[in-house]
C-alpha positions as CSV (number, residue, x, y, z in Angstrom):
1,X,135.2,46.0,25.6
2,X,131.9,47.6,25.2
3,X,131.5,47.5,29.0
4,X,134.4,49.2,29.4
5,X,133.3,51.9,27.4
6,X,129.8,52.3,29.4
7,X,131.7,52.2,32.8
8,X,134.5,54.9,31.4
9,X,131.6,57.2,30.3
10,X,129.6,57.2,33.1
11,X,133.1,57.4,35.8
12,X,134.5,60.4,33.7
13,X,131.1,62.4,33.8
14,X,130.1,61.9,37.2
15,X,134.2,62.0,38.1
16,X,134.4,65.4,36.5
17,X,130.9,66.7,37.0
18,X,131.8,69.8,38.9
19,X,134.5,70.6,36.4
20,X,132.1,70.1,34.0
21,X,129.1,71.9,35.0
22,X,131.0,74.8,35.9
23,X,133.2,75.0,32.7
24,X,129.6,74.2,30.4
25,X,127.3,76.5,32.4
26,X,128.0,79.7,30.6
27,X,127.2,77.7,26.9
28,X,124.5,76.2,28.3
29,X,122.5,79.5,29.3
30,X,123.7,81.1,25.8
31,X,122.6,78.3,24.1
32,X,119.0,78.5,26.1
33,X,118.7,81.7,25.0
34,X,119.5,81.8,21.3
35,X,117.2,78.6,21.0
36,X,114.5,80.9,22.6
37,X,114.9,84.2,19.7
38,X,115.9,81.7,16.9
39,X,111.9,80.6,16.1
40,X,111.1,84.2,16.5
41,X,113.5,85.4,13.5
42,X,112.4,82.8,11.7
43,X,108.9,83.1,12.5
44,X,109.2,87.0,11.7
45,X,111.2,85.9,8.6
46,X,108.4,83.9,7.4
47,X,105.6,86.3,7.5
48,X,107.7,89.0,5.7
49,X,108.0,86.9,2.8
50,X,104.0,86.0,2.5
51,X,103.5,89.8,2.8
52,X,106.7,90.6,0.4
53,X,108.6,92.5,3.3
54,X,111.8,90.5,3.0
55,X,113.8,92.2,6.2
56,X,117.7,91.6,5.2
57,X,118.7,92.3,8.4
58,X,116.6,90.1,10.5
59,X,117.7,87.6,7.8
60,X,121.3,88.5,9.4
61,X,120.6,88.1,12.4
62,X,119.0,84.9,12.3
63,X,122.1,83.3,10.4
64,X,124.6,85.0,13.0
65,X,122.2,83.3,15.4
66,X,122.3,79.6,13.9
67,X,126.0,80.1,13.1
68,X,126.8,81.4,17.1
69,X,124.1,77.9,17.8
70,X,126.9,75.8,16.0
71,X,129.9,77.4,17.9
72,X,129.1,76.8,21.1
73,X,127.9,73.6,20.4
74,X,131.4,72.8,19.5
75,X,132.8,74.3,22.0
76,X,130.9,72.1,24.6
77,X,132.6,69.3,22.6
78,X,135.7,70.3,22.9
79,X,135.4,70.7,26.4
80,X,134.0,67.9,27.1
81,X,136.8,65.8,25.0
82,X,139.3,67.5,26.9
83,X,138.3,67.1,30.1
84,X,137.4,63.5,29.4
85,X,140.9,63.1,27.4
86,X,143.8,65.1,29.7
87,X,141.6,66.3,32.8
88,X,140.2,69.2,33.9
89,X,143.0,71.5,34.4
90,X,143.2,71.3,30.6
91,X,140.5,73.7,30.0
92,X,139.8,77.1,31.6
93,X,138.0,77.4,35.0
94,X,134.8,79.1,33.8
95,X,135.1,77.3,29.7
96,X,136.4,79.7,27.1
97,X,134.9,82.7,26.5
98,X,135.8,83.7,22.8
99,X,136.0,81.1,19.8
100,X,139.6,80.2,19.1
101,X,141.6,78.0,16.8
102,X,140.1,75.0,18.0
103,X,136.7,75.8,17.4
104,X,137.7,76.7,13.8
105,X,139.5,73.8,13.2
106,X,136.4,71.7,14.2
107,X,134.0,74.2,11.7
108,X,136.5,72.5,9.1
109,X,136.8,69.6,10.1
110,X,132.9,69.0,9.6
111,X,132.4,70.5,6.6
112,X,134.9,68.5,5.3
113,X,133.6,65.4,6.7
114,X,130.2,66.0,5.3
115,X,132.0,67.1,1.8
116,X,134.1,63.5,2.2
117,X,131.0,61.3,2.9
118,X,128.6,63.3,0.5
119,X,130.4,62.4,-2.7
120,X,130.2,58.4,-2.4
121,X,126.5,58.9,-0.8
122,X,125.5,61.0,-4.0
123,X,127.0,58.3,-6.3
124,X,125.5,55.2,-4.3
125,X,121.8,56.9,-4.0
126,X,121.5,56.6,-8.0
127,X,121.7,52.9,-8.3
128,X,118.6,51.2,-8.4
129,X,116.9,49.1,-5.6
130,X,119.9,48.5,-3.7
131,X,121.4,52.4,-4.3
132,X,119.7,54.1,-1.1
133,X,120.8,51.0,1.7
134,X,124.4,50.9,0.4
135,X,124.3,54.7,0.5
136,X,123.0,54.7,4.4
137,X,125.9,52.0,5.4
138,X,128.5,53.9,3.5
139,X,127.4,56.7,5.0
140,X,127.6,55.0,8.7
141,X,130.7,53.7,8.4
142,X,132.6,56.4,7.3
143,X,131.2,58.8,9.8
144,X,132.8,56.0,12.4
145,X,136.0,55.4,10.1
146,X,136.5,59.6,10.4
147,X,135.2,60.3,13.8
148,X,138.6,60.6,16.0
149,X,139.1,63.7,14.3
150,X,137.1,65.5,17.1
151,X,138.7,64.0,20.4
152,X,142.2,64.5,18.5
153,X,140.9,68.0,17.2
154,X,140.0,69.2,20.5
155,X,143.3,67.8,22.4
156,X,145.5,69.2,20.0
157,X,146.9,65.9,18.5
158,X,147.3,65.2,14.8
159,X,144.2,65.1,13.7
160,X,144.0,64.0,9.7
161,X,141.4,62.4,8.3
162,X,144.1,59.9,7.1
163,X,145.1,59.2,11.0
164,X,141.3,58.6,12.4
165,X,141.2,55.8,9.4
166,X,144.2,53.8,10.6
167,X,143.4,54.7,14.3
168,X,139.8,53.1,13.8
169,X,141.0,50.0,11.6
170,X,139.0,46.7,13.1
171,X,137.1,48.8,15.0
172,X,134.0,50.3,13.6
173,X,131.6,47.9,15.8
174,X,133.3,49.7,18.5
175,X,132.9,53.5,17.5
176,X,129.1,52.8,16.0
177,X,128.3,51.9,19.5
178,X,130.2,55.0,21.1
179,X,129.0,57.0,18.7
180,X,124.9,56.0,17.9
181,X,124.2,53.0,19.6
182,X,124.9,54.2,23.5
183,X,124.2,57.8,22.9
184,X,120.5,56.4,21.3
185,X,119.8,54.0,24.2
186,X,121.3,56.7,26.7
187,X,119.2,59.4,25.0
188,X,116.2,57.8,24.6
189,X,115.8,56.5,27.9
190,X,117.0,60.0,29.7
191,X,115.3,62.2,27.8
192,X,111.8,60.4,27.7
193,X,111.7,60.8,31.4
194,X,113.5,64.7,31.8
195,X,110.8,65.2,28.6
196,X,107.9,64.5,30.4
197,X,109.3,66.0,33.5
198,X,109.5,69.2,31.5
199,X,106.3,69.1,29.8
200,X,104.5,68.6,33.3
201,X,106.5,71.4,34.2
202,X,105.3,73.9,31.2
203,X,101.7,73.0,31.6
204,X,102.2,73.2,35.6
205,X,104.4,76.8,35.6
206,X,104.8,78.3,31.9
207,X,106.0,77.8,28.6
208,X,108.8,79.5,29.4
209,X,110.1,76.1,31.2
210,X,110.6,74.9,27.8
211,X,114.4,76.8,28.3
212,X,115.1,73.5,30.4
213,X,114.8,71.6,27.1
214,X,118.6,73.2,26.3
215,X,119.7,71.6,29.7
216,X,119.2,68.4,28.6
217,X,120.2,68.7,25.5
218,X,123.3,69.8,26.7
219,X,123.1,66.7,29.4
220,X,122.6,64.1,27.0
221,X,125.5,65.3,24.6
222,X,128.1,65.9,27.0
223,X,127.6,61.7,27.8
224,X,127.7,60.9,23.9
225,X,130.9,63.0,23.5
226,X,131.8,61.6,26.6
227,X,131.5,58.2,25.3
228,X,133.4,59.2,22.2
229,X,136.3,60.4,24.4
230,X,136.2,56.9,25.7
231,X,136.4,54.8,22.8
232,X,139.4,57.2,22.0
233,X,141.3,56.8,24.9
234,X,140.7,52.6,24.5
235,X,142.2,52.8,21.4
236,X,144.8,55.3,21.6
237,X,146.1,54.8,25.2
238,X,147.7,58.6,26.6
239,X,151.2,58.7,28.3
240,X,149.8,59.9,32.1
241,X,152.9,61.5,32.7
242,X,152.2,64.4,29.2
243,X,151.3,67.1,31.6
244,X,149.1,70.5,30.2
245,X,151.2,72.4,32.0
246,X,154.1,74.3,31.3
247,X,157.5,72.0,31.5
248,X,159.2,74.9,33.8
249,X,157.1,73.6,36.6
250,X,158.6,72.7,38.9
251,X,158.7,69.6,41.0
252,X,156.5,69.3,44.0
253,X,157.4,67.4,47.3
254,X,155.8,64.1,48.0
255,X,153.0,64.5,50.3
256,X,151.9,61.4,52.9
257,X,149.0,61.5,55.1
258,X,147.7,59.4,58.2
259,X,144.3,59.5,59.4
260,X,143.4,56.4,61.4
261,X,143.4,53.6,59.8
262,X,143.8,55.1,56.0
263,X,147.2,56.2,54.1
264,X,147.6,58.3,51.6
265,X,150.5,59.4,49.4
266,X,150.4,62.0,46.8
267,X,153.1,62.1,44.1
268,X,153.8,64.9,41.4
269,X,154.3,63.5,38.1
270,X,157.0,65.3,37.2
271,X,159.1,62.4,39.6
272,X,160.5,59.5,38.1
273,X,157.2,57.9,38.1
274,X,155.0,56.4,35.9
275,X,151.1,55.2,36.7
276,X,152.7,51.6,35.3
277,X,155.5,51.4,37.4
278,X,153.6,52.8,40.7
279,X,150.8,49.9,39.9
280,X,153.1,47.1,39.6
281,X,155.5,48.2,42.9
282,X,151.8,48.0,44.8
283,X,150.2,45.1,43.2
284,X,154.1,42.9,44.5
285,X,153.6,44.3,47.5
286,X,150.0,43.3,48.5
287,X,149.3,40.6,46.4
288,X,151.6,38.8,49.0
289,X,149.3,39.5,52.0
290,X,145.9,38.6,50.5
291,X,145.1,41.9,47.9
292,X,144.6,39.8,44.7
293,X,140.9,41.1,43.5
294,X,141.0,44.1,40.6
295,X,138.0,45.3,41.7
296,X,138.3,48.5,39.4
297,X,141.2,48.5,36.5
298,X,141.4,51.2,34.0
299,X,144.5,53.8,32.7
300,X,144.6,56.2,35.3
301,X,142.7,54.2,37.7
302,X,143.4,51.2,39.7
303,X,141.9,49.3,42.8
304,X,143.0,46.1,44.4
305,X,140.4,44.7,47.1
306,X,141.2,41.7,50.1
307,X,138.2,39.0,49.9
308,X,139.1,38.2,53.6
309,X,137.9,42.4,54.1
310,X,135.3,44.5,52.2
311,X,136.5,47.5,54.0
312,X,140.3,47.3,53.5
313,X,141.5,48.5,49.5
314,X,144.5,49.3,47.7
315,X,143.6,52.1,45.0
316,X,145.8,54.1,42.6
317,X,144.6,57.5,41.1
318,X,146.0,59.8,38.2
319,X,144.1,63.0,38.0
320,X,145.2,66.7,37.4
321,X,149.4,65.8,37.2
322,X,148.9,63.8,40.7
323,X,149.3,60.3,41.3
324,X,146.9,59.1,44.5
325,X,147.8,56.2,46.7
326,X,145.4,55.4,49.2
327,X,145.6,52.3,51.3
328,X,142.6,51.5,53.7
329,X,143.3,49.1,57.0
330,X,146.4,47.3,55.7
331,X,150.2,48.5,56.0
332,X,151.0,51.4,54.5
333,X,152.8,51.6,50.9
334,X,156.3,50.6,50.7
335,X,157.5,52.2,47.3
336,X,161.0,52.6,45.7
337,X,160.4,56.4,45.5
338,X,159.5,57.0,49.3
339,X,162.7,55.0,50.3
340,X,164.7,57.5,48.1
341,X,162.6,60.1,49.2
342,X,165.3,62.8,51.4
């Protein structure tokens, strides 16, 4: 189980890592550069009040800064749960470029999470001795209790606070490893190398290197999000065949391809298909000549492997409202909808 979550982190980010990278790159430089005039408002800020020049409007600006900071941090979330969640077809090509509903909705969301877990934390904290631990576990456990709010936020499902507690019933090991344990090991073990890499880098160039700092920031959350995504999607399974797009579509011919000794066939979900029913018509098939090893099983992925050949494969795909059948150096696949096919 908490494999599974590692191995659908690290295959969604590297899967999706051009879709990523160009959707987050536009953040990411914003972000760069408000964290570079932030500690200058401040630092301004700051002096003004030793010397009792209070500027209101650098005050301004500095909050309009912080608050921007937040936004596009939560934008990168939702980004990254939705490509994670329903693909990258599900969010613009270059990201969004204004805040919209979604990013209000999480603003909300998080204030009234930390409004939710405050009240029992500010209770606990008084009792003696014990007060402070039972606060901190409290305070751990909801957090994981409330935390599908995001992925279900950002994809537009029902997202109540209500829904992520029955959702994450018998499960809070689970979602305390998404959620702290990976992302710790994961950020700890990243960014102490990048760090260093960086510092060599400031002392080497300039301190205007530091700007790489935002990078990895940006790096290391969109795996911890990522692995939130994942623990989502292992308890909450999506229907493959709920397309982003709009229902008028319409349906797209069945496309086969030969090119030596590999097949492939490309199916538009909007067939009578499912990513179920197309796994189980190629698992009878080639389970009966030798293709009996899962090397790779997951809810819109599938691979069978022959032991007798390391080169020959069976895989399954669901990405972007496409089912992928690829067969390497075996027949090709004999399925139901390709002998209907006019």
């Amino acid at each position: 189980m908490y494999k599974k979550i590692i191995v659908n982190t690290f295959d969604t980010v590297f899967k999706n890592s051009q879709a990523l990278l160009q959707r987050l790159l536009i953040p990411t430089i914003l972000i760069s550069i408000i964290n570079f005039y932030v500690p200058q408002f401040i630092t301004s800020i700051d002096i003004d009040i030793k010397n009792l020049n209070f500027e209101t409007n650098e005050s301004i600006i500095s909050l309009a800064l912080i608050f921007l900071l937040i936004m596009i941090n939560f934008s990168i979330a939702i980004t990254t749960h939705r490509i994670t969640i329903l693909g990258s077809s599900s969010v613009p090509k270059f990201g969004s470029y204004i805040f919209g509903l979604r990013e209000f909705k999480f603003l909300l969301k998080s204030i009234l999470m930390v409004i939710i877990i405050a009240i029992p934390v500010a209770v606990l904290v008084f009792i003696p001795f014990i007060g402070i631990f039972l606060a901190i576990f409290i305070a751990v456990i909801l957090t994981a209790r409330l935390s599908f709010i995001y992925p279900a936020t950002a994809c537009d499902e029902e997202s109540s606070f209500y829904t992520s507690w029955k959702l994450t019933k018998g499960h809070s090991l689970l979602i305390l490893f998404s959620m702290i344990l990976f992302p710790l090991i994961f950020s700890i073990s990243v960014g102490l190398v990048y760090s260093l890499l960086i510092e060599f880098l400031i002392k080497l160039i300039s301190p205007n290197v530091n700007i790489l700092y935002s990078f990895l920031n940006v790096f290391i959350t969109v795996f911890s999000i990522s692995a939130l995504s994942s623990a989502y999607l292992y308890i909450k399974p999506r229907s493959l065949n709920i397309s982003t797009k709009n229902d008028s579509e319409p349906i797209r011919d069945i496309i086969e391809k030969k090119k030596k000794e590999l097949h492939k066939v490309i199916i538009h979900d909007k067939h009578k298909v499912t990513f179920k029913s197309l796994k189980k018509e190629l698992e009878d098939q080639y389970n009966k000549i030798g293709f009996t090893d899962i090397a790779y099983n997951r809810s819109n992925a599938f691979i069978l492997k022959n032991n007798d050949d390391e080169e020959a494969y069976i895989s399954l795909r669901y990405e972007n409202d496409e089912f992928t059948i690829q067969t390497q150096k075996t027949n090709k696949p004999i399925l139901l909808i390709l002998q209907n096919k006019p």
